[in-house]
C-alpha positions as CSV (number, residue, x, y, z in Angstrom):
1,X,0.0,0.0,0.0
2,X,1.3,3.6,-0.7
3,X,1.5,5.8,1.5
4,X,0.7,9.6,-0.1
5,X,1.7,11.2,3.2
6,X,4.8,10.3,3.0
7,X,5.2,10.9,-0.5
8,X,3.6,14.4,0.6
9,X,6.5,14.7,2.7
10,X,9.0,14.1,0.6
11,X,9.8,10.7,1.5
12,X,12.1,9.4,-1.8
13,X,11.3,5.6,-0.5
14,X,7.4,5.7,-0.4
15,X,8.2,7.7,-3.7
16,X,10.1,4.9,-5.9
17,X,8.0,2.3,-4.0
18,X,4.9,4.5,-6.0
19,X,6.7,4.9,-9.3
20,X,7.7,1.4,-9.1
21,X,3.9,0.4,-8.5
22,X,2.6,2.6,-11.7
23,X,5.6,2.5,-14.0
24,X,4.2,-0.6,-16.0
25,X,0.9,1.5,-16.8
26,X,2.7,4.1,-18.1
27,X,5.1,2.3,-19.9
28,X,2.3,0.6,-22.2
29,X,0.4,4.0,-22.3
30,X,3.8,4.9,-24.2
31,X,3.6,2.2,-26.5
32,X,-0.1,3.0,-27.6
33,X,1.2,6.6,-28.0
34,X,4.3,6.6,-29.7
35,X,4.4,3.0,-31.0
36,X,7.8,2.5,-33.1
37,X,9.8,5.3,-31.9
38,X,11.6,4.2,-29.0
39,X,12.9,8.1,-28.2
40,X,9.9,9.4,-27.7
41,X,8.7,6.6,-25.8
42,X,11.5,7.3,-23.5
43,X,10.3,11.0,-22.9
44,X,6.7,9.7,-22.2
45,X,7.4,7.9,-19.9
46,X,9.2,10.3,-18.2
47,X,6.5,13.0,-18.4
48,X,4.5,9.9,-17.3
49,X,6.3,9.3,-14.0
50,X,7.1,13.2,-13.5
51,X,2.7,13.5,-13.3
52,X,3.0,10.6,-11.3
53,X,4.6,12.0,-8.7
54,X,2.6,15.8,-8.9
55,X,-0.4,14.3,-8.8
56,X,0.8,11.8,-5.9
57,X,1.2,15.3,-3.9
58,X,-1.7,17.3,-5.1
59,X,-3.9,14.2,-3.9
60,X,-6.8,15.4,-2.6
61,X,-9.4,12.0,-1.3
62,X,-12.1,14.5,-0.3
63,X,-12.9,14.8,-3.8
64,X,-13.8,11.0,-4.4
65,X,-11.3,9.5,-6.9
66,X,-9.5,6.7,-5.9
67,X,-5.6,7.7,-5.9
68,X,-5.0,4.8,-8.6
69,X,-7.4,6.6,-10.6
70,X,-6.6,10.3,-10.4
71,X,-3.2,9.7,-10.7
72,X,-3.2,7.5,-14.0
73,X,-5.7,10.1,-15.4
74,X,-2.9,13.0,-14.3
75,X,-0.4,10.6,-16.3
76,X,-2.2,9.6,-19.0
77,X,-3.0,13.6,-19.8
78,X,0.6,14.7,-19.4
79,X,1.5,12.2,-21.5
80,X,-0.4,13.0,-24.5
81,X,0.3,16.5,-24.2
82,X,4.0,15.6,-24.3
83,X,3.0,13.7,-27.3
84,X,1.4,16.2,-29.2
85,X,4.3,18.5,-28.9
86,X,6.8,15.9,-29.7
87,X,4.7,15.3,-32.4
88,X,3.7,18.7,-33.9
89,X,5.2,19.3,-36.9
90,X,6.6,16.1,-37.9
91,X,3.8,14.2,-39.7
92,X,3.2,12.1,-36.8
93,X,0.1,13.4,-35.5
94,X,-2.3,11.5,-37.9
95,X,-4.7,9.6,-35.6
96,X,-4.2,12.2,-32.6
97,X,-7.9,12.2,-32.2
98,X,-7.5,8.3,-30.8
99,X,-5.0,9.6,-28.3
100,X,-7.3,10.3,-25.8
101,X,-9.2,7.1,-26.1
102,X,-6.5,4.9,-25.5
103,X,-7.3,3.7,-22.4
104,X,-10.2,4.8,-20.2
105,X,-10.2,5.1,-16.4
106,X,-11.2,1.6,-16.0
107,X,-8.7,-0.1,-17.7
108,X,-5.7,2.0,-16.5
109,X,-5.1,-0.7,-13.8
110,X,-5.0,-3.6,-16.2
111,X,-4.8,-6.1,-13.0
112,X,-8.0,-4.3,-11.6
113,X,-9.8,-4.4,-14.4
114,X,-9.3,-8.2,-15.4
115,X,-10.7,-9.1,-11.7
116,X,-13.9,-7.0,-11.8
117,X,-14.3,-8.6,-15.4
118,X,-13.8,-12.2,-14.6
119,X,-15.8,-11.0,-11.0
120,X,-18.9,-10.2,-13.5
121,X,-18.4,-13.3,-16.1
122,X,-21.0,-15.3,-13.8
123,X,-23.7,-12.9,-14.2
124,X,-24.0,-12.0,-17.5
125,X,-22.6,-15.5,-19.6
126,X,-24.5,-18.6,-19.4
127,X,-22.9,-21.7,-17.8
128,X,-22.1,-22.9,-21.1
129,X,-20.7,-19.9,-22.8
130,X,-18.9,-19.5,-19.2
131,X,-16.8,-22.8,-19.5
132,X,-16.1,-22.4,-23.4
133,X,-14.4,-18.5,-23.0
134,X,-13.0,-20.0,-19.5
135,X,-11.2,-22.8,-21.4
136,X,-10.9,-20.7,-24.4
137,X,-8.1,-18.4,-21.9
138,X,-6.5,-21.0,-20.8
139,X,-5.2,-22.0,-24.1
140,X,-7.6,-24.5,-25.7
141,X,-8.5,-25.6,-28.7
142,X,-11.7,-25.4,-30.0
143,X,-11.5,-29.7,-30.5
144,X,-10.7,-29.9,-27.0
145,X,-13.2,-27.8,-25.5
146,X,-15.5,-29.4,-27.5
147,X,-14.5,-33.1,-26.5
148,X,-14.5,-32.1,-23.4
149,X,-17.9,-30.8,-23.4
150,X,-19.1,-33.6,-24.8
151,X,-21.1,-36.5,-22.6
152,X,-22.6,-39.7,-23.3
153,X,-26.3,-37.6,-23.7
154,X,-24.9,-34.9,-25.9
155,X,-21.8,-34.1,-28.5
156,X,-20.9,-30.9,-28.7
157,X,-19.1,-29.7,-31.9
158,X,-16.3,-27.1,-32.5
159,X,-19.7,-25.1,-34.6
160,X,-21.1,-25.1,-31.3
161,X,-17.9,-24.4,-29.3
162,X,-17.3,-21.4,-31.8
163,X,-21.2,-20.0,-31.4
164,X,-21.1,-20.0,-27.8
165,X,-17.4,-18.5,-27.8
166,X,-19.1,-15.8,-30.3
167,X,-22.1,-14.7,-28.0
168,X,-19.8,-14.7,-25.2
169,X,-17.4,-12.1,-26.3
170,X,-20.0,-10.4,-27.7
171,X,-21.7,-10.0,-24.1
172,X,-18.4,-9.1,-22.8
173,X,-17.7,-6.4,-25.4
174,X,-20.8,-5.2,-24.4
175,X,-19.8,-5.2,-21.0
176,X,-16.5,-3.6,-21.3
177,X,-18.0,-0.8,-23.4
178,X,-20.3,0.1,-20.5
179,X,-17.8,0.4,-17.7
């Protein structure tokens, strides 16, 4: 846990543990910005981790954000304005408009986000379409989960395996879009 007092008060240990915490956010957030050009990767990341750290100390909790959040929204934001002025006048800025919907809150903390997703799979797959996107991440084939769906009653085919796969990221896209 970090504690923002301390980073408050200057304390350079609380601080790396914090940049240590976020830096892989804002590394990817660099790749989705600047994709091939390793330089100016570099300096968003930097501007990155400098907003980091401001907006560890301009914290304020009374206004409702969780930390996490405000503080990869502060990032994010710095980042793309470093971007765009990297970026001005060297043909680069095609597909600016996207910038800002590179991530959104939600998905800033990728490890938050992919337990509130699977937290929500129950309630809005059906048992079956559950097990096939389950197996599905885990590396399956479509053969295998349909063998292994299979039961002396009922065979299940890889049609069937691919349908239910189908309506399942379907209802998940949906899902994700409504966070």
């Amino acid at each position: 846990m970090i504690n923002l007092d301390k980073i408050k008060a200057g304390d350079a240990a609380e601080t790396d543990k914090m940049v240590e915490r976020f830096t892989p956010q804002i590394v990817i957030l660099s790749y989705r910005l600047a994709r091939n050009n390793a330089g100016i990767r570099e300096d968003l990341v930097q501007a990155g981790l400098l907003a980091l750290v401001q907006a560890a100390r301009g914290y304020d909790a009374a206004k409702g954000a969780a930390f996490a959040t405000f503080a990869l929204l502060c990032a994010k934001r710095r980042m793309i304005d470093e971007w765009r002025r990297l970026t001005r006048n060297d043909g680069l800025t095609v597909g600016l408009d996207d910038a800002e919907n590179i991530y959104t809150d939600a998905d800033l903390d990728i490890g938050m986000m992919k337990r509130d997703l699977l937290a929500a799979l129950p309630n809005i797959l059906s048992a079956a379409e559950l097990k096939v996107f389950l197996m599905k991440m885990r590396g399956a084939s479509y053969a295998e989960i349909a063998r292994a769906l299979s039961n002396d009653k009922k065979t299940t085919t890889e049609k069937a395996v691919d349908n239910a796969l189908k309506r399942a990221r379907k209802k998940i896209y949906e899902l994700y879009n409504a966070i």
